[in-house]
N, CA, C and O atoms as a GROMACS GRO file, in nm:
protein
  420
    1UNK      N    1 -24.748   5.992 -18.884
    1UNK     CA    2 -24.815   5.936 -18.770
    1UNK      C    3 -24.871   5.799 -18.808
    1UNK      O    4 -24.902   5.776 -18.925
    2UNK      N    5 -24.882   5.716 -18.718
    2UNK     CA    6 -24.975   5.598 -18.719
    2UNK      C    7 -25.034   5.579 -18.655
    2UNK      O    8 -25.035   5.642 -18.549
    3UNK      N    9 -25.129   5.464 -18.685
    3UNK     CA   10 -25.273   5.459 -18.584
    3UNK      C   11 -25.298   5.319 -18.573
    3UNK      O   12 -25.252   5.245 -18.660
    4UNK      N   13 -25.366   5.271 -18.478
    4UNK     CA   14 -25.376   5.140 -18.482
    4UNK      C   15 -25.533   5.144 -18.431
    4UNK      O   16 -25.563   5.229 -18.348
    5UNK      N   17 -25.621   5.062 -18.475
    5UNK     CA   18 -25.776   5.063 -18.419
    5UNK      C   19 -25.784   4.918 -18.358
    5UNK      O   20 -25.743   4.815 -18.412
    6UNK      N   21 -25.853   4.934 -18.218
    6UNK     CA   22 -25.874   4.818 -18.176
    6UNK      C   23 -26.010   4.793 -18.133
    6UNK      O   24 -26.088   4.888 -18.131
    7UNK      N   25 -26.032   4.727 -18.114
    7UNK     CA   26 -26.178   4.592 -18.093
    7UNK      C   27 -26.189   4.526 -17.956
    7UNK      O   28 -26.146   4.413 -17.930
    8UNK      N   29 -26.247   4.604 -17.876
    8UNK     CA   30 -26.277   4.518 -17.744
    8UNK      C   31 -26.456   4.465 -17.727
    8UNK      O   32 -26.556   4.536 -17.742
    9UNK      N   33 -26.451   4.335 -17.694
    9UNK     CA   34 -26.606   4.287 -17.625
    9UNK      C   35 -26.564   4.267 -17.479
    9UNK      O   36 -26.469   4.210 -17.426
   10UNK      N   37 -26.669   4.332 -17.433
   10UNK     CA   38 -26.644   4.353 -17.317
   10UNK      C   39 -26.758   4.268 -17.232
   10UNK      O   40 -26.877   4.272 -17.266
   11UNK      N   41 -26.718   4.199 -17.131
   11UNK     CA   42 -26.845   4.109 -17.082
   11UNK      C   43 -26.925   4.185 -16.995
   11UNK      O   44 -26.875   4.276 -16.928
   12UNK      N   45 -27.030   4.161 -16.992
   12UNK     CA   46 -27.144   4.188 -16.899
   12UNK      C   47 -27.112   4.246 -16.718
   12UNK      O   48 -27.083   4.171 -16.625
   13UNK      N   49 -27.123   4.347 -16.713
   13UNK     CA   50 -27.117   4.459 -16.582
   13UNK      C   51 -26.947   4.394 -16.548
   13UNK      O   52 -26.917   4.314 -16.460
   14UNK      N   53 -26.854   4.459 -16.652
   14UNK     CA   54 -26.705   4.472 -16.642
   14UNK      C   55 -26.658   4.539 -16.724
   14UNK      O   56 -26.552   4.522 -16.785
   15UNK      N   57 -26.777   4.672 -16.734
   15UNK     CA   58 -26.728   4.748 -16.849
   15UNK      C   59 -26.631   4.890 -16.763
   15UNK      O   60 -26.539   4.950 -16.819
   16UNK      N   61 -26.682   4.922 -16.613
   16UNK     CA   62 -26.589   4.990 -16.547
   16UNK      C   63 -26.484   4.931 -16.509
   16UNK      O   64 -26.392   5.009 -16.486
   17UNK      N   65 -26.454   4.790 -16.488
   17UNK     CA   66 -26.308   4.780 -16.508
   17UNK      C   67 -26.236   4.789 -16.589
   17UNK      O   68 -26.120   4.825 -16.574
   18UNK      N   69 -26.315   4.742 -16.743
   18UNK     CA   70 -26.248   4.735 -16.822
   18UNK      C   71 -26.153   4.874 -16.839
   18UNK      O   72 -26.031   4.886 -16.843
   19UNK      N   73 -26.285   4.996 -16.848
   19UNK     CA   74 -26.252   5.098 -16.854
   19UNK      C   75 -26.081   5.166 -16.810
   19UNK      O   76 -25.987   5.218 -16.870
   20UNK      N   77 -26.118   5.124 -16.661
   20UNK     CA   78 -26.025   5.139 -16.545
   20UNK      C   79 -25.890   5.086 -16.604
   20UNK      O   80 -25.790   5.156 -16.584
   21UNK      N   81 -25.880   4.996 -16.658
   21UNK     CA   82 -25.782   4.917 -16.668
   21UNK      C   83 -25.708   4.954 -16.814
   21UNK      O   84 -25.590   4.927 -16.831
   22UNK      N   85 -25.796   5.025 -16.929
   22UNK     CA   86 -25.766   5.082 -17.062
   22UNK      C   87 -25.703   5.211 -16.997
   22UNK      O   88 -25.593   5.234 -17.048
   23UNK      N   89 -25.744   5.316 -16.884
   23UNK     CA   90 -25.667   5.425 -16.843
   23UNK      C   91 -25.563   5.372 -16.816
   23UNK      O   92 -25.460   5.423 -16.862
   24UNK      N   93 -25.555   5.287 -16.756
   24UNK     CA   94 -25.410   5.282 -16.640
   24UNK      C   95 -25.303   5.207 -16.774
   24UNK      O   96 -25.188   5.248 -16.760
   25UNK      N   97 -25.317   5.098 -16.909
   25UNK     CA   98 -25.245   5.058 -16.925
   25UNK      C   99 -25.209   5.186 -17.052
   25UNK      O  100 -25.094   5.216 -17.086
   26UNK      N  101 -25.341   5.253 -17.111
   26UNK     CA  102 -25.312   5.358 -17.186
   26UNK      C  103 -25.191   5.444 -17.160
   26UNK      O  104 -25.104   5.474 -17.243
   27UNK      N  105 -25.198   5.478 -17.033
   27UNK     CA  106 -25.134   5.638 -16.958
   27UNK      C  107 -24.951   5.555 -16.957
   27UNK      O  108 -24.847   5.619 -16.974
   28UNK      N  109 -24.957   5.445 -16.941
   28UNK     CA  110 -24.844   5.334 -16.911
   28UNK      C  111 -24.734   5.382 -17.051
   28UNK      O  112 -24.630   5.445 -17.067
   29UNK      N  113 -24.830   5.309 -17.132
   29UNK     CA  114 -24.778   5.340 -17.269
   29UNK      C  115 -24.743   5.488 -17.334
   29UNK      O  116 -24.657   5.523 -17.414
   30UNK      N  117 -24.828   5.546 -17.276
   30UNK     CA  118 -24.801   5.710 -17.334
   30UNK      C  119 -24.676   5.740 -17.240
   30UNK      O  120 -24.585   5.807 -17.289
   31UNK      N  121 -24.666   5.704 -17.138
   31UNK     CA  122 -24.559   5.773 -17.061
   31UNK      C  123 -24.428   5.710 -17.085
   31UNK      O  124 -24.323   5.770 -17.062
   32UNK      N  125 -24.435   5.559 -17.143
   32UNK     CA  126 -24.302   5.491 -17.135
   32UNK      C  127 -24.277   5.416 -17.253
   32UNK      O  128 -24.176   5.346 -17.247
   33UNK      N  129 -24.343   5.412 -17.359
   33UNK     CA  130 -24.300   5.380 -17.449
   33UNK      C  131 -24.360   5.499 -17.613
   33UNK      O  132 -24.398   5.453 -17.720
   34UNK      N  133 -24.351   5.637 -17.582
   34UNK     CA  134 -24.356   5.715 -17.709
   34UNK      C  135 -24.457   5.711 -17.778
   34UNK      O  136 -24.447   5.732 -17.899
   35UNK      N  137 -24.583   5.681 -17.716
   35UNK     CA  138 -24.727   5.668 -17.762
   35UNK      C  139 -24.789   5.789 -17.746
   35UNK      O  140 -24.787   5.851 -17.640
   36UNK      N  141 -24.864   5.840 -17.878
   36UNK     CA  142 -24.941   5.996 -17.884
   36UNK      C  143 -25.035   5.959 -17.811
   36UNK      O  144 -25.090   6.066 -17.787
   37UNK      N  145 -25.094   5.881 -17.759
   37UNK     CA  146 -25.220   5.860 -17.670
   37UNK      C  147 -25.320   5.798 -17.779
   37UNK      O  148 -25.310   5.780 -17.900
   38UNK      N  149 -25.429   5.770 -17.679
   38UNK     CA  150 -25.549   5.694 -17.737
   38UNK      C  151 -25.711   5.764 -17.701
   38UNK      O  152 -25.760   5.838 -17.616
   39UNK      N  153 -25.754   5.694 -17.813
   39UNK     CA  154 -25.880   5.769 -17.736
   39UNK      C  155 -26.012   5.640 -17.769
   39UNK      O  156 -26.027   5.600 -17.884
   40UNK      N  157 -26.111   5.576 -17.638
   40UNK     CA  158 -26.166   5.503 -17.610
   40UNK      C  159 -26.326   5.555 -17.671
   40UNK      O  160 -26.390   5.647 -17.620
   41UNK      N  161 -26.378   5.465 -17.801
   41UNK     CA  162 -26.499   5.497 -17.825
   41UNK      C  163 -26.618   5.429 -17.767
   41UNK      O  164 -26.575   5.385 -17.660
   42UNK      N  165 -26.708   5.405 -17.774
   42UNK     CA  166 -26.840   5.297 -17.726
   42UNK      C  167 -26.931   5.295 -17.819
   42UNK      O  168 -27.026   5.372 -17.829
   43UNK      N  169 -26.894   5.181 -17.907
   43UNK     CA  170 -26.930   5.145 -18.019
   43UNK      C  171 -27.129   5.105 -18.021
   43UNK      O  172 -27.229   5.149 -18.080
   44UNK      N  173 -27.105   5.029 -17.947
   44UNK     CA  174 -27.281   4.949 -17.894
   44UNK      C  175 -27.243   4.903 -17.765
   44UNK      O  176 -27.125   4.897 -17.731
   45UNK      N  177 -27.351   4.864 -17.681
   45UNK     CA  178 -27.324   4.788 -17.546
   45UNK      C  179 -27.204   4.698 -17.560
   45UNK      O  180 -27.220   4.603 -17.637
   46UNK      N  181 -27.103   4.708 -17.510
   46UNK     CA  182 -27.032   4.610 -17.445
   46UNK      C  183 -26.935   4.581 -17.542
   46UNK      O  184 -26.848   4.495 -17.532
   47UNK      N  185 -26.956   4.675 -17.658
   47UNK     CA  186 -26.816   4.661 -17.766
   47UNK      C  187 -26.772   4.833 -17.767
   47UNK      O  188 -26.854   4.924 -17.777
   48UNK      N  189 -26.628   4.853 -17.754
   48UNK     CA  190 -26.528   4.973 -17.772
   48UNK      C  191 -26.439   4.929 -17.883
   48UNK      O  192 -26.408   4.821 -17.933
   49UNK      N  193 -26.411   5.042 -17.902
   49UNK     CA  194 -26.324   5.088 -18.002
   49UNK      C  195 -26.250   5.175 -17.973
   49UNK      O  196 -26.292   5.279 -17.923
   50UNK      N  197 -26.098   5.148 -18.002
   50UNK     CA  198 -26.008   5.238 -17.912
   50UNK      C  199 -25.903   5.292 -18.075
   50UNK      O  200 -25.897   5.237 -18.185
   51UNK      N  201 -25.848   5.392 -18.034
   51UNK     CA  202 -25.773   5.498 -18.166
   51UNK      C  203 -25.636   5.499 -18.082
   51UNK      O  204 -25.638   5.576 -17.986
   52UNK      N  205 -25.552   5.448 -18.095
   52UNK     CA  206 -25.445   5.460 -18.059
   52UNK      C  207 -25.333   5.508 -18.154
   52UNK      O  208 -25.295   5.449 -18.256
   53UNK      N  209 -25.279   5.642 -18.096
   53UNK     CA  210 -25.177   5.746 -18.240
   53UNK      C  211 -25.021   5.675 -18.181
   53UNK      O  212 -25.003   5.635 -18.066
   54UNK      N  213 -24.935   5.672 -18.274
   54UNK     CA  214 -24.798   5.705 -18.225
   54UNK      C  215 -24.723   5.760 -18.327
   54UNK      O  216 -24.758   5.731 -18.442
   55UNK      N  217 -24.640   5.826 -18.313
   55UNK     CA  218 -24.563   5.903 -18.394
   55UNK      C  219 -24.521   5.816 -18.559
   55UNK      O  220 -24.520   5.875 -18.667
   56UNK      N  221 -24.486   5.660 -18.539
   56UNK     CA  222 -24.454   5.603 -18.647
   56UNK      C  223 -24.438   5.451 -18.635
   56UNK      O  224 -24.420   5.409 -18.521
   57UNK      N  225 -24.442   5.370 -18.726
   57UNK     CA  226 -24.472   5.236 -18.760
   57UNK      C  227 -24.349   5.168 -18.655
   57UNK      O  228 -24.375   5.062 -18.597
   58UNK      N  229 -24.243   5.221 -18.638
   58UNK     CA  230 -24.128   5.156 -18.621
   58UNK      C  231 -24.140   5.189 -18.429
   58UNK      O  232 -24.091   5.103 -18.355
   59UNK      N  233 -24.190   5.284 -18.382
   59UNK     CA  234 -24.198   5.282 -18.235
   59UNK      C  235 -24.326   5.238 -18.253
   59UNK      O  236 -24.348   5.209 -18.136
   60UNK      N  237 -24.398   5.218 -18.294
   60UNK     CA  238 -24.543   5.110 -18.222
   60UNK      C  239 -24.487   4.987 -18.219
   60UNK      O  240 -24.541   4.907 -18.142
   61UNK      N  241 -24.370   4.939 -18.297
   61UNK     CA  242 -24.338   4.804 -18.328
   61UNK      C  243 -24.234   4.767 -18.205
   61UNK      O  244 -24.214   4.650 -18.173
   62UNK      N  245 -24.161   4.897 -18.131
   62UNK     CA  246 -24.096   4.854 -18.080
   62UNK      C  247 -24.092   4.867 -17.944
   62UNK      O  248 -23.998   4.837 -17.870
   63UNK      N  249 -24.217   4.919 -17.908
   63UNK     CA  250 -24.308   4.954 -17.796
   63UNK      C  251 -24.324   4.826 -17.699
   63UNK      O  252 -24.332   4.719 -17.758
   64UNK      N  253 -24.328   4.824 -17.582
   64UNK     CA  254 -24.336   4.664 -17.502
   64UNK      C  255 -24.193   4.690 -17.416
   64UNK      O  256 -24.201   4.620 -17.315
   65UNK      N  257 -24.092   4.750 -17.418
   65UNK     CA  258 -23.943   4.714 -17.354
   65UNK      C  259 -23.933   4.758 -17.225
   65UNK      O  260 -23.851   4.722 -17.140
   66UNK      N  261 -24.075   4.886 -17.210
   66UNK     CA  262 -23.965   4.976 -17.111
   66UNK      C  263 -24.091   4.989 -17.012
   66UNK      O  264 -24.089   5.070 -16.919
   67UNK      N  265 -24.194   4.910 -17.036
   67UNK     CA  266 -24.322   4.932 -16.923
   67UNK      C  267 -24.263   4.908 -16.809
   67UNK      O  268 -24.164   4.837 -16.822
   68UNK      N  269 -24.289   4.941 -16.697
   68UNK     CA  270 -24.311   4.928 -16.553
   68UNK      C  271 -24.352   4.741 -16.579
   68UNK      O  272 -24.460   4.721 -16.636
   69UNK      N  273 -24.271   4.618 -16.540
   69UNK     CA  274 -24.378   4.520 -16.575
   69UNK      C  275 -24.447   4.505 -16.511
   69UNK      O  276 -24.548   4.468 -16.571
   70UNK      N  277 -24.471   4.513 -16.344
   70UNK     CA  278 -24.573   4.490 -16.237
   70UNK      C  279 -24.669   4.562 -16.301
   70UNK      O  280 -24.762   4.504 -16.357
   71UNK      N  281 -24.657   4.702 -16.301
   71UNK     CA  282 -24.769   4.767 -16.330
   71UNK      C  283 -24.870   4.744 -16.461
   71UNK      O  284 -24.992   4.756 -16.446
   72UNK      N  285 -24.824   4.719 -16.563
   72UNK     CA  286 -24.830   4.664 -16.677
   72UNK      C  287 -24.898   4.556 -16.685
   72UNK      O  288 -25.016   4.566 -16.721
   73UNK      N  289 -24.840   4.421 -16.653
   73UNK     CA  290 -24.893   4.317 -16.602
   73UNK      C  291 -25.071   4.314 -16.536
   73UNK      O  292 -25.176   4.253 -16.553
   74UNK      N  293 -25.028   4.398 -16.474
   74UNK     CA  294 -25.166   4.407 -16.374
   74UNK      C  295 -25.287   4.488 -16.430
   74UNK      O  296 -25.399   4.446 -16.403
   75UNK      N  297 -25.278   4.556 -16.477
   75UNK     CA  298 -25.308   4.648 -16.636
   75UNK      C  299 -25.387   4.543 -16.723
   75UNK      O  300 -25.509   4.547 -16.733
   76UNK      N  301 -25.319   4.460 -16.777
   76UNK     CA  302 -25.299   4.380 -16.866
   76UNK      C  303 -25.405   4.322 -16.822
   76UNK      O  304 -25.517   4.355 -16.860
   77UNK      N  305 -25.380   4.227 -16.735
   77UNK     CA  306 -25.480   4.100 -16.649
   77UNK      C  307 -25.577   4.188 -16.644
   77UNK      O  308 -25.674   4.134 -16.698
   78UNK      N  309 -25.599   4.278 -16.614
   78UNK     CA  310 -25.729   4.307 -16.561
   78UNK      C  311 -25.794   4.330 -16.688
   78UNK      O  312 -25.893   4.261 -16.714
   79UNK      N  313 -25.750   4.422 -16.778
   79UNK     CA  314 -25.853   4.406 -16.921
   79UNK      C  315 -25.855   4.314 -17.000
   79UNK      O  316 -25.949   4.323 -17.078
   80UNK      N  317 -25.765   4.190 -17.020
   80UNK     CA  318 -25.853   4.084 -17.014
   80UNK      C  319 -25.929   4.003 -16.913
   80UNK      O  320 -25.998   3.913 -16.962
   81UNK      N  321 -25.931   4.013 -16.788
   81UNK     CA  322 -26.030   3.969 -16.738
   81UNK      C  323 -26.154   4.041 -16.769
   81UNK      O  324 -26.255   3.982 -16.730
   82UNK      N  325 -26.180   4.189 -16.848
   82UNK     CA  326 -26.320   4.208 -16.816
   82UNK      C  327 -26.348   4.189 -16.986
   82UNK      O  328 -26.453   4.248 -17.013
   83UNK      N  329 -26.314   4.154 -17.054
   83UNK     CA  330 -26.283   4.111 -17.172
   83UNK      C  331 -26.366   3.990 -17.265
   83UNK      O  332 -26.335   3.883 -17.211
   84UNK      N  333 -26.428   3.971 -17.344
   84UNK     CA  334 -26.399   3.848 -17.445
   84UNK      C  335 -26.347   3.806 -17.497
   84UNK      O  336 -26.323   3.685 -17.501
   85UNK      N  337 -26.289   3.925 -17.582
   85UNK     CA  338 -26.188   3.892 -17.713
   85UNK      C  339 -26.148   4.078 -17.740
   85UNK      O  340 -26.221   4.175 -17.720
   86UNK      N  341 -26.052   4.074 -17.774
   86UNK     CA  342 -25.944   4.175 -17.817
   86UNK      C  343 -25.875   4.179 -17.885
   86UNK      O  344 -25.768   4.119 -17.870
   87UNK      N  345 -25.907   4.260 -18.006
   87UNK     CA  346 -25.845   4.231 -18.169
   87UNK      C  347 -25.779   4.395 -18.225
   87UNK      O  348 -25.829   4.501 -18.186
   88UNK      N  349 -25.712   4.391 -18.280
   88UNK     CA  350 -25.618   4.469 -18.344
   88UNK      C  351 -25.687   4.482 -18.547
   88UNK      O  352 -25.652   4.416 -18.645
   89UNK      N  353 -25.759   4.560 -18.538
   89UNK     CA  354 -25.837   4.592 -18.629
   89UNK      C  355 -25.792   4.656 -18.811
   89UNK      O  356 -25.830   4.648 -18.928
   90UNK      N  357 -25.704   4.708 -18.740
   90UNK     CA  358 -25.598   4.791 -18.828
   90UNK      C  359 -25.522   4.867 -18.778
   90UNK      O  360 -25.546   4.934 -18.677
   91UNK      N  361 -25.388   4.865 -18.864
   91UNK     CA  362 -25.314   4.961 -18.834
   91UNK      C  363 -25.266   5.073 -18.958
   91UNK      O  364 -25.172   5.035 -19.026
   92UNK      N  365 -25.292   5.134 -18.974
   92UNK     CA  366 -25.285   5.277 -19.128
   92UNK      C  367 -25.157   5.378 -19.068
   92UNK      O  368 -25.096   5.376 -18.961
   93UNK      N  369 -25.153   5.416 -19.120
   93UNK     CA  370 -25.056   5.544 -19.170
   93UNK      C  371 -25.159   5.664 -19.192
   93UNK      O  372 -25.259   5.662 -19.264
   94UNK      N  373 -25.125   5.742 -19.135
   94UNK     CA  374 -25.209   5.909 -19.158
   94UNK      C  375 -25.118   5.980 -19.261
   94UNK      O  376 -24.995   5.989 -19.254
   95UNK      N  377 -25.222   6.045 -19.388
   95UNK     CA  378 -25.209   6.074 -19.466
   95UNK      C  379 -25.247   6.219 -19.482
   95UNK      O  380 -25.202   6.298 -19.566
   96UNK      N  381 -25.339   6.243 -19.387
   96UNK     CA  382 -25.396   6.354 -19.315
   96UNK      C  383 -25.422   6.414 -19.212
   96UNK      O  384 -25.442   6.328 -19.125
   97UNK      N  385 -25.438   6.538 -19.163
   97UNK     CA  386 -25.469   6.478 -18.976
   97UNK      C  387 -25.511   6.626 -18.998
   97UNK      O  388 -25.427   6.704 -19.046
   98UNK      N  389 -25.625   6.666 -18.970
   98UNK     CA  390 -25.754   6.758 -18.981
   98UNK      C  391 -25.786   6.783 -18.838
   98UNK      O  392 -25.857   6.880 -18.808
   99UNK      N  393 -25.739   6.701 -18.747
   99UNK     CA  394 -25.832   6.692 -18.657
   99UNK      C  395 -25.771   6.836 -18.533
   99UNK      O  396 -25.660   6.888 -18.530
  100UNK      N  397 -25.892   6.865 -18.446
  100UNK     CA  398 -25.802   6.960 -18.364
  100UNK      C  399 -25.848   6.929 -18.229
  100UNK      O  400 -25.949   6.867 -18.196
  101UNK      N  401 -25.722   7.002 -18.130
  101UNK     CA  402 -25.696   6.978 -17.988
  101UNK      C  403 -25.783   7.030 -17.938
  101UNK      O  404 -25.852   6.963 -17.862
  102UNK      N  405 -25.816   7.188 -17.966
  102UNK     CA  406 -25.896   7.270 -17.907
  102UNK      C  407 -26.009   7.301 -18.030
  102UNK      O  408 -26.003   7.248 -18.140
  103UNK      N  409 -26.108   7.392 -17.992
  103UNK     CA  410 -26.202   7.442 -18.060
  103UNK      C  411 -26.172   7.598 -18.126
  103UNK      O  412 -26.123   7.686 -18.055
  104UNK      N  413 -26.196   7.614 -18.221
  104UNK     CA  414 -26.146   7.752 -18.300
  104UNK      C  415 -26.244   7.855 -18.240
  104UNK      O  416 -26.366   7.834 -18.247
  105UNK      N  417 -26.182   7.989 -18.167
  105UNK     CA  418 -26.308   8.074 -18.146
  105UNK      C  419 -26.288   8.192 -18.187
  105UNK      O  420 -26.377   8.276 -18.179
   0.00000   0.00000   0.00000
């Protein structure tokens, strides 16, 4: 698996679009280009941190071909419009994965 961590500042009362706009381009990607999904943290006011899985180095790389582009596009624009800056933090390789879907009962 791989992971990529990203870095959003988000400007001042555009944090529900932003939001809005991380579902819609998230769900984009999971559905059309082979993405395990993501998951959106809230680091401090107005900065997120997003966990984005995909199966391997070579489909995150080759991810971009097959979006919807209208939809995408519009996706796009909108989280950078609610945006400052948007950075790509790291990308690792899982070496482990501990983590679980459900809760053990």
């Amino acid at each position: 698996m791989y992971i990529i961590l990203y870095s959003f500042q988000v400007k001042p009362k555009q944090e529900q679009n932003f939001i809005a706009a991380w579902k819609d381009l998230t769900n984009l990607i999971y559905k059309y280009e082979g993405s395990l999904g993501s998951r959106l943290h809230k680091q401090k006011e107005y900065q997120y941190i997003a966990y984005a899985q995909w199966p391997d180095a070579s489909t995150f790389k080759a991810s971009g071909e097959n979006l919807p582009k209208q939809e995408a596009d519009t996706a796009r624009s909108l989280m950078r419009a609610a945006c400052e800056k948007i950075e790509i933090l790291q990308e690792l390789d899982v070496v482990e994965d501990l983590l679980k879907t459900k809760p053990n009962h």
